[in-house]
N, C-alpha and C positions, 0 to 999 in steps of 0.2 A: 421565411419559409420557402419563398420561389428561389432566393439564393442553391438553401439545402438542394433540391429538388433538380439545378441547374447542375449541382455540382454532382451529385449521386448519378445521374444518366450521364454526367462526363466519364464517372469511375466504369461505370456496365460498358460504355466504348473503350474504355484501356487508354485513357489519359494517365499519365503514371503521375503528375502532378496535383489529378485534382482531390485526393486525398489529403493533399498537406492544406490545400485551400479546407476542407470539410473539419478539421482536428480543430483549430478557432470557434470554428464555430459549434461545435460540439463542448468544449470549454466553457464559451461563454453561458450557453445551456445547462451547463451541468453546473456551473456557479449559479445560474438565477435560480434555480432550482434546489440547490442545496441554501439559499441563502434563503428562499423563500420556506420551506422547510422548516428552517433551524430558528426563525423568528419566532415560530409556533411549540413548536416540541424539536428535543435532541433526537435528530436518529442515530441508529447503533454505527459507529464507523464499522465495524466487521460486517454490519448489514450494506453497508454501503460500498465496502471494499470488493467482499461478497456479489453484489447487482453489477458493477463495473468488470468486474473477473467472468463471469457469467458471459457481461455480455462480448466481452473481447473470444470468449470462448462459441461464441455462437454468430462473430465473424472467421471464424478458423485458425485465429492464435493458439499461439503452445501457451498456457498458462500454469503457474504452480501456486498454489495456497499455502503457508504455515504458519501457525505463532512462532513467533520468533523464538521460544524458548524452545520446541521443537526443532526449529532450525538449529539452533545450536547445538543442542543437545544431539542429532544426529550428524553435525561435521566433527562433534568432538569422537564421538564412535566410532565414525570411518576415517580418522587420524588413527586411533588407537590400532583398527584392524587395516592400517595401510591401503586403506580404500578412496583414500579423502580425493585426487587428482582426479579418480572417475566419477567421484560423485561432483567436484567441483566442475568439472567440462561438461556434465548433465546439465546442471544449472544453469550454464551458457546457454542453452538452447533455448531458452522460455523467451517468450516477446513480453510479458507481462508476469512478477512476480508481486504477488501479494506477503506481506511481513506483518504481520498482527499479533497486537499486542506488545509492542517493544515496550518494557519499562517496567512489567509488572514482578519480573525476576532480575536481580542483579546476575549478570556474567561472572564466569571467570573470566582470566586475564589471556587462559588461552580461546576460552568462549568466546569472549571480545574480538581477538586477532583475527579469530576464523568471519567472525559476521563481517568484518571490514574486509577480508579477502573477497566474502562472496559480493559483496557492495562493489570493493572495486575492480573486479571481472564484469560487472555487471553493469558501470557507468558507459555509458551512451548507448548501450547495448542493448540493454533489455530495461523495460520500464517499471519502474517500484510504484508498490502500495505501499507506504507502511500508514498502519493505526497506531496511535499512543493517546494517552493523559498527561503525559509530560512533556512541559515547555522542553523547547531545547538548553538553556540553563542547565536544565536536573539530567541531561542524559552523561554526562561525566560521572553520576552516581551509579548508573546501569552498565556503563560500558569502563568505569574502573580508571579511567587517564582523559583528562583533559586533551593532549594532544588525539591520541587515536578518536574521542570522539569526535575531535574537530577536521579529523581526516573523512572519517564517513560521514558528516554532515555536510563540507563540503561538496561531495561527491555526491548524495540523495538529494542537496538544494539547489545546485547547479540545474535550471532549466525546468523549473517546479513547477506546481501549481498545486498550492497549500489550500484545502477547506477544514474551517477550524469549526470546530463542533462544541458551542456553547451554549449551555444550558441546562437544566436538569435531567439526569438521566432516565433513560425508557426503561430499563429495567426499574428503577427507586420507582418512578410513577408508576408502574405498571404493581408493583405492591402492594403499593399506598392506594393504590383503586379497589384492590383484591381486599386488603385490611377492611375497606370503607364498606367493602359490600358486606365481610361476614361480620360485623357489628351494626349495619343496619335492618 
């Protein structure tokens, strides 16, 4: 904690490096903490994606939010209305984009092209959330080609840091609690 505390009053002096000291350590936190978590109960990755986006928003990042089926579903729109480039150089701008939900809709194949466009405008550039349920194996079933999903996995895995979310779901428990009370 005196680390943090050492390194936060270098940031308020305008050390421009001690920031990259403080992201480890923030990391490492954010894994004890989800790990410790997820021992107990699953939390929602969109609640989690969610508290993280939040809080980069209330350091003064550009941040954007969408399920990914959203996302797709609006770069296939502004291809259609020859809007796609402006809405693509929008996206640039975000320090932190949140993707939720990948998996739960299969892509088209033009759907597919666009999400790997926006990935890779977006590699080293701006940092990805994405939530899913599916292994990486089953995303060739979502994104339609084995190659192109191995192009955006590449690209999202390059320089990671994966928290895997096992266990039973907050939603099913939260039910199965609801059920229990109105038969008891």
């Amino acid at each position: 904690m005196h680390e943090v505390t050492r390194i936060l009053s270098a940031i308020e002096q305008g050390d421009p490096q001690a920031a990259e000291r403080l992201l480890p350590l923030v990391y490492d936190e954010l894994r004890r903490l989800a790990a410790e978590k997820m021992a107990h109960e699953k939390p929602g990755q969109t609640h989690l994606a969610t508290a993280l986006a939040f809080a980069a928003c209330a350091q003064g990042r550009r941040v954007r939010f969408w399920t990914v089926t959203g996302l797709v579903t609006h770069l296939v729109e502004s291809r259609e209305e020859r809007q796609l480039e402006r809405v693509l150089k929008h996206l640039q701008r975000h320090e932190l984009m949140v993707l939720d939900e990948l998996g739960y809709v299969p892509f088209s194949k033009a759907g597919a092209e666009l999400l790997f466009e926006v990935v890779s405008r977006a590699y080293e550039r701006t940092s990805p959330i994405v939530t899913t349920n599916l292994p990486f194996e089953a995303w060739p079933e979502v994104c339609g080609s084995e190659r192109l999903t191995g192009a955006i996995l590449d690209r999202l895995t390059h320089r990671v840091h994966i928290l895997e979310a096992n266990g039973e779901s907050y939603r099913l428990r939260d039910s199965r609690r609801r059920l229990k009370g109105r038969k008891g």
